[in-house]
C-alpha positions as CSV (number, residue, x, y, z in Angstrom):
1,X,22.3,23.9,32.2
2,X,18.5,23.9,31.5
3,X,16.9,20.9,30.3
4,X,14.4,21.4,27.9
5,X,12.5,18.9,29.4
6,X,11.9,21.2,32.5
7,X,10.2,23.9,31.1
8,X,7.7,21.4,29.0
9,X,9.4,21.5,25.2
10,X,10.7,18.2,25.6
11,X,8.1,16.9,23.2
12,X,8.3,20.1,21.2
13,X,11.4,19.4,19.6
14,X,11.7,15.8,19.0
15,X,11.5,13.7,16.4
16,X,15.4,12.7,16.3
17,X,16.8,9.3,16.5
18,X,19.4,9.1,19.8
19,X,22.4,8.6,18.5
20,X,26.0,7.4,20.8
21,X,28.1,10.5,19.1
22,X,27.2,13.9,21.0
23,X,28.0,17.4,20.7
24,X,28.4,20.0,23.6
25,X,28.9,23.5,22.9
26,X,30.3,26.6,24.6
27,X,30.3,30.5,22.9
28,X,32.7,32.9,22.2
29,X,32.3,36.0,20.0
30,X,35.6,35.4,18.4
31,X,35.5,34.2,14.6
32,X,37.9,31.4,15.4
33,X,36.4,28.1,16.1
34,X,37.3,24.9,18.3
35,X,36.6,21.3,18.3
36,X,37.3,18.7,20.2
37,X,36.8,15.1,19.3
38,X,37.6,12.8,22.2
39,X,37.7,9.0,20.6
40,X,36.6,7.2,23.6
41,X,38.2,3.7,24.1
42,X,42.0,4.3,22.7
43,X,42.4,4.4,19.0
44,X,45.5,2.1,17.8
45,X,47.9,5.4,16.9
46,X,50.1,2.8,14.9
47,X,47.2,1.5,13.1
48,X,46.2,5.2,12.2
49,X,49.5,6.4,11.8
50,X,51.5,3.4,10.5
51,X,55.6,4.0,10.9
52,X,56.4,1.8,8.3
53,X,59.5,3.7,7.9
54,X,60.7,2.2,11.3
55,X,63.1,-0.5,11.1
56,X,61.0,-2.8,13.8
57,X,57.6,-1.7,12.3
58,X,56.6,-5.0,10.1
59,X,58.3,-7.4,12.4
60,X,56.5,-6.1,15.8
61,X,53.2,-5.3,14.2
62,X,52.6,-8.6,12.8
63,X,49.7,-9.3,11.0
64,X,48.5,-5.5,11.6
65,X,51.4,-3.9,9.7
66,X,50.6,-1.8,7.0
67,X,54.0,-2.2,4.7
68,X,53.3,-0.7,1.7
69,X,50.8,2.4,2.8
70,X,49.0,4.3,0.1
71,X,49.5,7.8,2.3
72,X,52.6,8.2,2.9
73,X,53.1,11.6,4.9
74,X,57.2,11.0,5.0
75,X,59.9,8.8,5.0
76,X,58.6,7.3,8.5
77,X,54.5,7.4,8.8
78,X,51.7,7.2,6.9
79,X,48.0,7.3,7.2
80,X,45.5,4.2,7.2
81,X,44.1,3.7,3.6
82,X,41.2,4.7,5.3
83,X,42.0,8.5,6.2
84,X,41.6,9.2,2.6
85,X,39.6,13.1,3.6
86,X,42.6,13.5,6.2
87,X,45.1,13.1,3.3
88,X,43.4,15.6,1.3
89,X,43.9,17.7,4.5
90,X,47.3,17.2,4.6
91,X,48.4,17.7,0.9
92,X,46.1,21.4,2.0
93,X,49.0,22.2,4.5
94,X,45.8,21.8,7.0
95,X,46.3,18.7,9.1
96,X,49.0,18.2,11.8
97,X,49.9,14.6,12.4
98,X,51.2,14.4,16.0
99,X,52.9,10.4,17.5
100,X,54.0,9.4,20.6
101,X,51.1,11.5,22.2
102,X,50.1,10.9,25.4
103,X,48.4,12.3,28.9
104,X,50.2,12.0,32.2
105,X,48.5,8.9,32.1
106,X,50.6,5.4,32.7
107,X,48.1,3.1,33.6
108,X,45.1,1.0,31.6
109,X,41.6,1.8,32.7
110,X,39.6,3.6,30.2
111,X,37.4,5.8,33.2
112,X,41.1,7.0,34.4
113,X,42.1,7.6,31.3
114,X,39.9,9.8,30.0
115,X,39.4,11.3,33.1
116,X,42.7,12.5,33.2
117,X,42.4,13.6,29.4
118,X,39.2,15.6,30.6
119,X,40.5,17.1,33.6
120,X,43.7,18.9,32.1
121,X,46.4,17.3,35.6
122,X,48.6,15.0,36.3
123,X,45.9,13.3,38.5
124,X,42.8,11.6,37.4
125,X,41.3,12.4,40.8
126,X,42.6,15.8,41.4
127,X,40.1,17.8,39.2
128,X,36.2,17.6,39.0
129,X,36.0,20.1,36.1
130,X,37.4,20.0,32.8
131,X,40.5,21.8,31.3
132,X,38.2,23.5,28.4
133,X,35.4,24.7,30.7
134,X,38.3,25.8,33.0
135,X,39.7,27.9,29.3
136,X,36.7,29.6,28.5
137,X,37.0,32.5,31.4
138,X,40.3,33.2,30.2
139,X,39.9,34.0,26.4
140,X,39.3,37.3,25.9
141,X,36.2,37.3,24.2
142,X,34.4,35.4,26.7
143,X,35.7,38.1,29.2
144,X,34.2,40.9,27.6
145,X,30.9,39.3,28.0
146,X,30.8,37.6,30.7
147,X,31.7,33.7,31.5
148,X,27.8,32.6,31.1
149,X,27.0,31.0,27.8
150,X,24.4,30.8,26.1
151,X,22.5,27.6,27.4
152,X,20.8,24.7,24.8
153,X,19.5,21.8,26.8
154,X,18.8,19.0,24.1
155,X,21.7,16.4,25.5
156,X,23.0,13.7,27.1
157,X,25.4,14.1,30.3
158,X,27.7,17.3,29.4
159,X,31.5,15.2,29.1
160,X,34.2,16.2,32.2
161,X,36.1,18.0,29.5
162,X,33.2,21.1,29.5
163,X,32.3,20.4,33.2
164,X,33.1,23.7,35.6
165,X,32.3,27.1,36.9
166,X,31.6,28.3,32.9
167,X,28.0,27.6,31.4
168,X,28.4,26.0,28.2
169,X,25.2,24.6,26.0
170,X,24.3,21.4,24.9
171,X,22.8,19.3,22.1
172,X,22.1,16.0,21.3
173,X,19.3,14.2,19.1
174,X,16.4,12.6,21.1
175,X,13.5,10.0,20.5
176,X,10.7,12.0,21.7
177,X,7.8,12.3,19.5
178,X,7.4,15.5,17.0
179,X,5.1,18.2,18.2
180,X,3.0,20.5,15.7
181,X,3.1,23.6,14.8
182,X,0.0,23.9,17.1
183,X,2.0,22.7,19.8
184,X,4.5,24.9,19.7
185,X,2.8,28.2,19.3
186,X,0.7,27.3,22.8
187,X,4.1,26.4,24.1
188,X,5.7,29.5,23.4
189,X,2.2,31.5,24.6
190,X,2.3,29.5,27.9
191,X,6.2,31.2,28.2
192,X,5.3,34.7,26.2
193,X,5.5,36.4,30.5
194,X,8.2,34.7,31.7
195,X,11.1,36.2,30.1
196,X,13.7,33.3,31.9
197,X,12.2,30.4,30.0
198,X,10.9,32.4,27.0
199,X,14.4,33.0,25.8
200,X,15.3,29.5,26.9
201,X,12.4,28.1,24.3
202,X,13.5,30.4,21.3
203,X,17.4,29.6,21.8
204,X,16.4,25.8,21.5
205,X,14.0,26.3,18.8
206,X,16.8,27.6,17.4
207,X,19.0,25.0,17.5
208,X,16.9,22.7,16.3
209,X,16.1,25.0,13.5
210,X,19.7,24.5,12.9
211,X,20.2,21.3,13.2
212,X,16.4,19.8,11.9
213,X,17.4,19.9,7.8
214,X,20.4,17.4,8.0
215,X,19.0,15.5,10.5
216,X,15.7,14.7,8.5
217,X,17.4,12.8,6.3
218,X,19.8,10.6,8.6
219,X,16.8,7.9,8.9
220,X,19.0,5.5,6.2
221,X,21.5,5.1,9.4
222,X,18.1,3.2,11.1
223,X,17.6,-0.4,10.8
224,X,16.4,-3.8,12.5
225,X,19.8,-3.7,14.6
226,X,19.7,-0.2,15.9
227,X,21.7,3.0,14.0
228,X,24.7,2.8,12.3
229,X,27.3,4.3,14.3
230,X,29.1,6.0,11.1
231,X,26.4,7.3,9.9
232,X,25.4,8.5,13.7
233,X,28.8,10.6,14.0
234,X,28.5,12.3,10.5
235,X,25.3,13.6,12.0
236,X,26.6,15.2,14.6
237,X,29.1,16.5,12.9
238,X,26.7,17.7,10.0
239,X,25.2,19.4,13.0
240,X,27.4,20.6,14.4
241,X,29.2,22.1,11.6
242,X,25.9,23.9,10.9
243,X,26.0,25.3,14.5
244,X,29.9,26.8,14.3
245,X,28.8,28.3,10.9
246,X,26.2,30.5,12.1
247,X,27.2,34.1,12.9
248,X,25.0,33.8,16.6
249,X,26.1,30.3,17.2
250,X,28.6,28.7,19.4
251,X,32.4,29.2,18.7
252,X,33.8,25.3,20.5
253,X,32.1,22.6,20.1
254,X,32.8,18.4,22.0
255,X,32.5,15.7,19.7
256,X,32.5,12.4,21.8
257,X,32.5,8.9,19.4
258,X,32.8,5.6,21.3
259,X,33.9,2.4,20.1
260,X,37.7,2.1,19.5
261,X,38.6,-0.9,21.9
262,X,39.7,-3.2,19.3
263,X,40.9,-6.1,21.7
264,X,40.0,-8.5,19.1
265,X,39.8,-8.8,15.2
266,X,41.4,-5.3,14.6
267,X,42.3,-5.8,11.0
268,X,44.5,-3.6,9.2
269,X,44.1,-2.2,5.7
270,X,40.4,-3.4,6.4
271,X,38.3,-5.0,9.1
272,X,36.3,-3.3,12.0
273,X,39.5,-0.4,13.1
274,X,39.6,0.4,9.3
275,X,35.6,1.3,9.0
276,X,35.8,3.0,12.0
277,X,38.8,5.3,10.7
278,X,36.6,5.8,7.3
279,X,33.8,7.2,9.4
280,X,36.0,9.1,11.3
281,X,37.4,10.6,7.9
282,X,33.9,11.0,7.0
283,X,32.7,12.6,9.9
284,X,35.4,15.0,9.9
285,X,34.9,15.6,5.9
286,X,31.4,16.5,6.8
287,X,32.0,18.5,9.5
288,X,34.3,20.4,6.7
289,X,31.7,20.9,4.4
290,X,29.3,22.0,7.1
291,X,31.2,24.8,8.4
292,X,31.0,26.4,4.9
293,X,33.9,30.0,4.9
294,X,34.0,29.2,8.9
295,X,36.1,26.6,7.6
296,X,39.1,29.3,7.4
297,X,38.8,29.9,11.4
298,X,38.4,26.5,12.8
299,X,40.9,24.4,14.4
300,X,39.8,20.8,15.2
301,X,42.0,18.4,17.8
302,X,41.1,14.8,17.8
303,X,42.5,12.7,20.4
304,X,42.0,9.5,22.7
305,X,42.7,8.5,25.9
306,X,45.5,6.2,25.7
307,X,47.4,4.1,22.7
308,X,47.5,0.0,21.9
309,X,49.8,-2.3,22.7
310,X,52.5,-2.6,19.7
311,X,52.1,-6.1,19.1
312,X,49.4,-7.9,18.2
313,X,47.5,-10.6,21.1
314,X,46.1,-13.8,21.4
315,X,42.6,-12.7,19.8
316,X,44.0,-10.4,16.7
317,X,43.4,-7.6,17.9
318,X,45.8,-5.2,20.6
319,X,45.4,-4.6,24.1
320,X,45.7,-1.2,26.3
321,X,48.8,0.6,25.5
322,X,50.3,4.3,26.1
323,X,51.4,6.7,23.5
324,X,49.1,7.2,20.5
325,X,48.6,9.3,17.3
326,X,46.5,12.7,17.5
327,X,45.3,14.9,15.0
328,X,44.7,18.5,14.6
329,X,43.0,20.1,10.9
330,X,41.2,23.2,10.0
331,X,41.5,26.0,7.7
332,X,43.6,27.7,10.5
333,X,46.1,25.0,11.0
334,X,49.8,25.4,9.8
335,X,49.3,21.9,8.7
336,X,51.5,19.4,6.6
337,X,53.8,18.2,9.1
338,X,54.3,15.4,11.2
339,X,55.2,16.3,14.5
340,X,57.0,13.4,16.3
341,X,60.2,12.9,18.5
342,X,59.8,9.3,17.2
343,X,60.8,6.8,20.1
344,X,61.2,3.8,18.0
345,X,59.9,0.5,18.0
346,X,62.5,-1.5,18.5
347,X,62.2,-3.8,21.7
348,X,64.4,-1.9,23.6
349,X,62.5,1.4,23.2
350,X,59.4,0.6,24.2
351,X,57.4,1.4,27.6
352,X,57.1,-1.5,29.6
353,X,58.4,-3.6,27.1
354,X,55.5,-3.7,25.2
355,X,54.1,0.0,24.4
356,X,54.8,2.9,22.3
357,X,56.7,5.4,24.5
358,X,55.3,8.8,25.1
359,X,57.6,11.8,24.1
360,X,55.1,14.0,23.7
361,X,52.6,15.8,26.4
362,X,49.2,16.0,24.9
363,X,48.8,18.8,27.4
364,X,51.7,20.8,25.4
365,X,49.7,20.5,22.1
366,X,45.9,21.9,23.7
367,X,48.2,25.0,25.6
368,X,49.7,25.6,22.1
369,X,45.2,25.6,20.7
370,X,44.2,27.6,23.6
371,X,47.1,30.2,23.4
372,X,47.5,30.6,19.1
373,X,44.0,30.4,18.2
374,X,41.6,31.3,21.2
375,X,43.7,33.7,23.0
376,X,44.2,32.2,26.5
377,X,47.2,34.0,28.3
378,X,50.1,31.7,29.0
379,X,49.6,32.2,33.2
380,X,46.0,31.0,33.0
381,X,47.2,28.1,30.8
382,X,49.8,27.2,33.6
383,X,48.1,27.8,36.4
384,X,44.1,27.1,36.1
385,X,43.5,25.3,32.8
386,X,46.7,22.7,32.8
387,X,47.5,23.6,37.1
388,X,51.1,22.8,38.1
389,X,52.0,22.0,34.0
390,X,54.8,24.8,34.3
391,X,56.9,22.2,32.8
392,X,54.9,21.3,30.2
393,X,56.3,23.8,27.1
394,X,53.2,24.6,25.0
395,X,53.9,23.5,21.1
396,X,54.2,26.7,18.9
397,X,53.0,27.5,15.5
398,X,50.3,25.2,15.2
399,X,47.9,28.2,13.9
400,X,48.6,30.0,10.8
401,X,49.4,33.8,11.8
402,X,46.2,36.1,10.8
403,X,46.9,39.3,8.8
């Protein structure tokens, strides 16, 4: 990876309020499209997916039941009154509602966690490269042309998930100043001989190209306490949305959006979980829009370390848990299911007494991405992206068949 800041641009391109929300990309020359959102600090799955069809649901849940949901997606779950966007999704046949989700994982720490997420074992300690960036050799596209992407240094750190032996680019806003036209031109003059960083300046130039027109008008999200954090990830996803779309531009993009400890005051129909899910909805929404026809192509995962505790604590609010609710949308999804082998919430049923129980590898949903959509062969799944997963059946026909 090149920062920007090495070659001199870093003032050239500024002008963009940092936001917590980033967006790392990697290239393919395929027309499908990836992206993963990672919800750092485990999203509540029964708060986003309610099972109000489940016998123990109300009396477990407490306060944060959600009885008489307005998204009903069956006779068992439903969606938060806040995933209005993802219900549109799902009435489209485009949204895949997976429960009982979970990593390897069986402990509480968040840095384990999403480690373990990131790194694609069984082991948060096994693997110091990520399961995507340990994909991208593999599909074919990225073999034809080589495993080097096309680097864009405008970020933050570069999340474990894209972390390896694969280049990938980067992007994130930043706080330094605007430059002038003026600027730039003796910028690019200073580079005009030096055909490494030339090509380096015009990629980023680019990008920001790209990304400059939605960004410009994000300043509302600004205010005497620091950005609003909703309004921060639907720039991103504005942005990055923009970047898929482009016919040059990168084919997988990583959405990271912090924020969804909710150890106290979660709320249900509303409170501070419910207007995190309604930017979430809007972010994806805009990330929808964005994309324009690439739309058709794209498949987008969302997912989060670990789940909440069923019942409610001491402080309103849930504690670290294990299984949890995933997503995946996009114009190339075989969507309008709910795909769950639903545990059940009675007391008996739960892990540890006290947690939704996992029945479903998340590791079995990303093979079934990486196979359907980008083209990764089933060995390489098994044995480099997901090592020693053998036992781990990928999920099939997540991807709509292409004619």
């Amino acid at each position: 990876m090149i920062n920007r800041r090495a070659f001199v641009y870093g003032a050239a391109l500024g002008g963009m309020a940092t936001m917590l929300p980033r967006c790392l990309f990697a290239r393919t020359d395929s027309d499908a499209r990836f992206v993963l959102v990672i919800l750092r600090g485990a999203l509540d799955g029964l708060a986003a997916v309610p099972a109000y069809g489940d016998g123990s649901y109300a009396s477990k849940r407490g306060e944060l039941a959600i009885t008489a949901p307005q998204y009903k997606l069956d006779g068992t779950f439903a969606l938060n009154p806040a995933l209005e966007h993802l219900h549109e999704r799902y009435q489209a046949q485009e949204l895949i509602v997976f429960h009982a989700v979970a990593s390897p994982y069986r402990e509480r720490s968040h840095f384990d966690g999403q480690d373990l997420l990131e790194n694609g074992t069984a082991d948060a300690t096994r693997a110091h490269d990520g399961w995507l960036n340990r994909a991208l050799p593999a599909m074919p596209a990225t073999r034809t042309r080589g495993s080097e992407q096309v680097a864009l240094a405008l970020a933050q750190n570069v999340p474990l998930v894209l972390r390896g032996a694969a280049r990938v680019n980067s992007w994130a806003p930043s706080r330094l100043p605007q430059a002038d036209s003026d600027t730039l031109q003796r910028i690019t003059d200073l580079y005009a001989d030096d055909q490494y960083f030339a090509s380096r300046l015009q990629a980023a130039l680019a990008a920001d190209e790209v990304a400059a027109a939605q960004m410009q008008g994000d300043t509302q999200g600004m205010g005497k306490g620091g950005r609003d954090p909703l309004k921060a990830l639907g720039a991103v996803t504005s942005a990055a949305g923009k970047f898929l779309a482009a016919a040059a531009g990168p084919r997988i993009a990583v959405i990271e959006a912090s924020g969804w400890d909710t150890h106290a005051n979660q709320g249900a129909e509303n409170g501070q979980l419910a207007n995190r899910l309604r930017g979430l909805d809007a972010g994806l929404e805009t990330l929808r829009t964005a994309l324009g026809p690439a739309w058709r192509h794209t498949a987008i995962l969302v997912v989060t370390e670990f789940g909440r505790t069923v019942a409610v604590n001491g402080t309103r609010g849930t504690d670290h848990g294990t299984a949890t609710s995933a997503f995946l949308l996009g114009g190339a999804v075989a969507g309008g299911r709910v795909i769950a082998d639903w545990p059940g919430l009675a007391t008996s049923a739960l892990y540890q007494g006290r947690d939704l129980r996992p029945t479903l590898d998340l590791r079995a949903i990303c093979k079934g991405i990486l196979a359907a959509h980008l083209g990764v062969p089933q060995g390489a799944l098994e044995e480099k992206v997901f090592p020693e997963s053998r036992g781990v059946r990928m999920v099939e026909g997540l991807i709509r068949s292409v004619a």
